[in-house]
N, C-alpha and C positions, 0 to 999 in steps of 0.2 A: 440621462439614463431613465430606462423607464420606471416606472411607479411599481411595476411586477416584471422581475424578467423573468424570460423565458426561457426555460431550462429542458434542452434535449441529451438522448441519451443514444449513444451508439454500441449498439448490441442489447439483442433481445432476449440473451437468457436468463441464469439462476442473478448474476448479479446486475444483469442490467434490469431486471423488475425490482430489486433493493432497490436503486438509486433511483428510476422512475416514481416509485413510492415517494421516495424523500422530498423528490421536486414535488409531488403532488400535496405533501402535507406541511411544508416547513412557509415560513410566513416569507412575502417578498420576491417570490417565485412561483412559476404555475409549468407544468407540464404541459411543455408544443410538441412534442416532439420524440420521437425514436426512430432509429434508422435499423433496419437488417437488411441483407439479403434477400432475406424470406418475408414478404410483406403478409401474410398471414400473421407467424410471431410476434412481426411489430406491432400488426392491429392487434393481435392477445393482450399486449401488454399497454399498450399507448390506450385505447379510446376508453377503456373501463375507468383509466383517470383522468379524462378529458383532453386528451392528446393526439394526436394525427398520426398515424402512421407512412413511413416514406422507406425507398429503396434507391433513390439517386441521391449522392451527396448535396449537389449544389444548391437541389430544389429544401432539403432538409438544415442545410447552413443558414437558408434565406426564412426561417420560420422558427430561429433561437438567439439569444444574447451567448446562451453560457453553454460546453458541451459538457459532458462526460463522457470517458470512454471506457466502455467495460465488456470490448469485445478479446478474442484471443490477443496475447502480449504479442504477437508476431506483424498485429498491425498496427498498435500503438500508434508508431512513428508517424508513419503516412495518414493515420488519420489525424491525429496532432494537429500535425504541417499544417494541413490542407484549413481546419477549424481555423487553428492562428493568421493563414493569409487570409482567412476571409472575416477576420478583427472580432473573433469569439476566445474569451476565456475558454478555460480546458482544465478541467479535472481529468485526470486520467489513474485508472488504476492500475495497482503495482504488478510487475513491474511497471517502472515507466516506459523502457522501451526494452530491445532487446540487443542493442549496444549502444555504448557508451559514446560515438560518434553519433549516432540518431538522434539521440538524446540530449547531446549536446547542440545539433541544429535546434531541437523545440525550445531550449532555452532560448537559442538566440534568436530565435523567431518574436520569441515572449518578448525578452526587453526591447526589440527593433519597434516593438506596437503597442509597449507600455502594456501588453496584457498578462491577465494572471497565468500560471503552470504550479497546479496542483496534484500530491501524486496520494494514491491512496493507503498511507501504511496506518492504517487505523489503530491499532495495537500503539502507537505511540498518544492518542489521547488515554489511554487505559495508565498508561506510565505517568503522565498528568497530573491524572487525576488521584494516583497515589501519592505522587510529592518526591518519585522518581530524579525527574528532571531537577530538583532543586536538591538532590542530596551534595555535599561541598566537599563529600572525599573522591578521587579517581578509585575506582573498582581495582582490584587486583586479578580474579578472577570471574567468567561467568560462564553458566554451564544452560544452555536452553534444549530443550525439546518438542517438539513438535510434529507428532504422528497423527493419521488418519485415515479412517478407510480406504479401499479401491472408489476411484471416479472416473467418467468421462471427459472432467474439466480438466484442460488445460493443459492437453496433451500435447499443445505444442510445444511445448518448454520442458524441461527438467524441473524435478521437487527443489534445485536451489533458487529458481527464478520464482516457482510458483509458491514454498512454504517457506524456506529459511529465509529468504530474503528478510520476510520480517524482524527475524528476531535478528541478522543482520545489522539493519538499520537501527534495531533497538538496542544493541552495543556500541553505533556508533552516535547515538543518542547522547549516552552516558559517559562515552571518554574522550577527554580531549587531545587524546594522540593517535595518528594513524597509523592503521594497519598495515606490516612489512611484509609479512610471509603467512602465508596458508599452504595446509597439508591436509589430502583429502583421500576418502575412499567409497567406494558407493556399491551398489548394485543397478542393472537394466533392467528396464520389464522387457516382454518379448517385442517390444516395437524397437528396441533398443535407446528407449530413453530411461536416464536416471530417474529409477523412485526413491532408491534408499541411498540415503549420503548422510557421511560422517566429516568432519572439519574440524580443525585445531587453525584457529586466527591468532597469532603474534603480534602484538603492538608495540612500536618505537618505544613505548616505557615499561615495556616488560608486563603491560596486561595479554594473559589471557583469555580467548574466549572459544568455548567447546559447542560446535554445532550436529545434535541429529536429528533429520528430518526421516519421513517415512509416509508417501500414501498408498501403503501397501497394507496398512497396520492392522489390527483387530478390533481398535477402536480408537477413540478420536482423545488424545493426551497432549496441553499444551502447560508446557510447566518450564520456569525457569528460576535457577539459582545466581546469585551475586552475591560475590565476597569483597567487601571493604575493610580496611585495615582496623577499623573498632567493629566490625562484627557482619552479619551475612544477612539477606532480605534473598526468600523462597517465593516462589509465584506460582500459584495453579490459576491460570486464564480459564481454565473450563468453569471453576467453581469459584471463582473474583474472589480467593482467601490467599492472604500470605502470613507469613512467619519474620517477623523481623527481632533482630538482634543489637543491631546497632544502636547508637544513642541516638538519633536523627528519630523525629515524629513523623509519620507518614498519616495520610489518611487511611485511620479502619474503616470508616466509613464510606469508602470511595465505591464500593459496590454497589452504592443505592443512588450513586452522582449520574442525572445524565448523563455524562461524556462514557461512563463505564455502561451502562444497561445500554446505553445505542451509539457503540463510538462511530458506527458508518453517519451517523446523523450528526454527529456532533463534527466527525471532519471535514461533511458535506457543507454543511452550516458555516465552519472556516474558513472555507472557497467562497463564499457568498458575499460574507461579511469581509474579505480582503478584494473582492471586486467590486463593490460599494464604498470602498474605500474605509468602510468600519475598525477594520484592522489592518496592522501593516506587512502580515505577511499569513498564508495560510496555514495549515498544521505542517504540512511536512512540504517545503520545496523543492524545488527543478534541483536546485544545487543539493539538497540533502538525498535526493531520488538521485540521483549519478550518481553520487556516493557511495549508498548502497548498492545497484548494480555495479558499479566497478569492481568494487569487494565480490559479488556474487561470482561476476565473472572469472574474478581470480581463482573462487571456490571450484568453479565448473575448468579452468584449464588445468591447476592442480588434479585433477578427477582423472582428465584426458594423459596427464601427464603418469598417474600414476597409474592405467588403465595397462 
């Protein structure tokens, strides 16, 4: 492997200059690479960090180790694909793909070639780094929310693919029973895609968990509640402050950890270090990314179903 690899990035917008950033400053990797459509964009974003800008895949596969994908969810899969047959790791951001069949070829794509499949649910290093993931009781309840202005992004998807998913995956983080039933309600924007969705998830052991998303909002609120049988942990993500009640230590201090002031870098960084072999898997995998879109989907036919 090489001594620096080389880290391309597929799509040139709000979040493909993040992650081009990241390739540019994190140690062990250097910025070759962006692909768009619009080779202007790419050049915006690519040369300013010493990078190339490209508009054909194949010529842009052959000038990276590692990709990222951080164009519309719609293309996810096919760009995937294409990176994994041509023997490139793949971070990909959430969703991973936009079914659960897609999604399930880039797995298999993954281990036919021993290569990595990274998805991006960044919010799960924030949980980490609180001491979340180590708490020893099953949740009984969990209540999240997650509203934000009107955007252009990611109008191909619905707000459950594009905002609850996370806090989705972040339920499925925390319990080790799967989800049975979901009931859902929402409103369209006039394109007729979901912005505003509500959800009620049921789990095999009787946990609860309560989802509203919203990017229609009047301002940006991400906040969630968990209830464990000796007491409750509150989360305001905007403001990295919680309330906890339980007997379980958590870190108060987790707001000033790397992983919380730049969890996009600290998950990037996970991808890196598990295809170097450093670690043995990255933050969130192929198998944990289907997970949460299956559930999502469940969310989004509940919707349809009760539309």
């Amino acid at each position: 492997m090489r001594e620096s690899l080389r880290g391309g990035v597929i799509g040139a917008g709000v979040f493909g200059g993040y992650h081009a950033r990241q390739y540019a400053r994190l140690d062990g990797v250097v910025l070759s690479a962006v692909l768009d459509p619009h080779p202007d964009r790419a050049a915006k974003v690519a040369v300013p960090l010493g990078g190339r800008a490209f508009r054909e895949m194949d010529e842009f596969l052959r000038a990276v180790d590692v990709v990222t994908i951080a164009s519309p969810a719609t293309g996810h899969a096919e760009q995937a694909l294409a990176a994994l047959a041509a023997g490139k790791h793949v971070y990909v951001e959430k969703p991973i793909a936009v079914s659960v069949a897609d999604a399930e070829k880039m797995r298999a794509a993954a281990a036919a070639r021993n290569l990595v499949v990274a998805c991006g649910h960044q919010e799960r290093v924030v949980f980490r780094a609180m001491g979340l993931l180590d708490v020893p009781e099953q949740p009984l309840f969990l209540e999240a929310l997650r509203h934000g202005p009107p955007s252009e992004r990611s109008r191909d998807v619905s707000a459950v693919l594009d905002l609850m998913v996370h806090d989705l995956d972040l339920a499925l983080s925390i319990s080790a029973a799967d989800p049975v039933t979901a009931e859902s309600e929402g409103e369209r924007g006039a394109d007729g895609v979901w912005d505003v969705v509500r959800s009620e998830v049921s789990f095999e052991d009787g946990f609860t968990a309560r989802f509203d998303v919203s990017r229609v909002a009047p301002e940006r609120r991400r906040r969630m509640k968990v209830v464990y049988p000796s007491g409750e942990v509150e989360i305001d993500f905007v403001t990295r402050e919680f309330r906890n009640t339980t007997p379980f230590v958590l870190n108060r201090d987790f707001a000033e950890t790397p992983a919380a002031t730049d969890p996009l870098g600290a998950s990037v960084q996970g991808f890196l270090q598990a295809v170097r072999g450093a670690a043995p898997r990255p933050v969130v995998t192929a198998d944990e990314a289907i997970r949460a879109l299956d559930l999502a989907l469940a969310v989004e036919q509940a919707l349809e179903d009760a539309a």
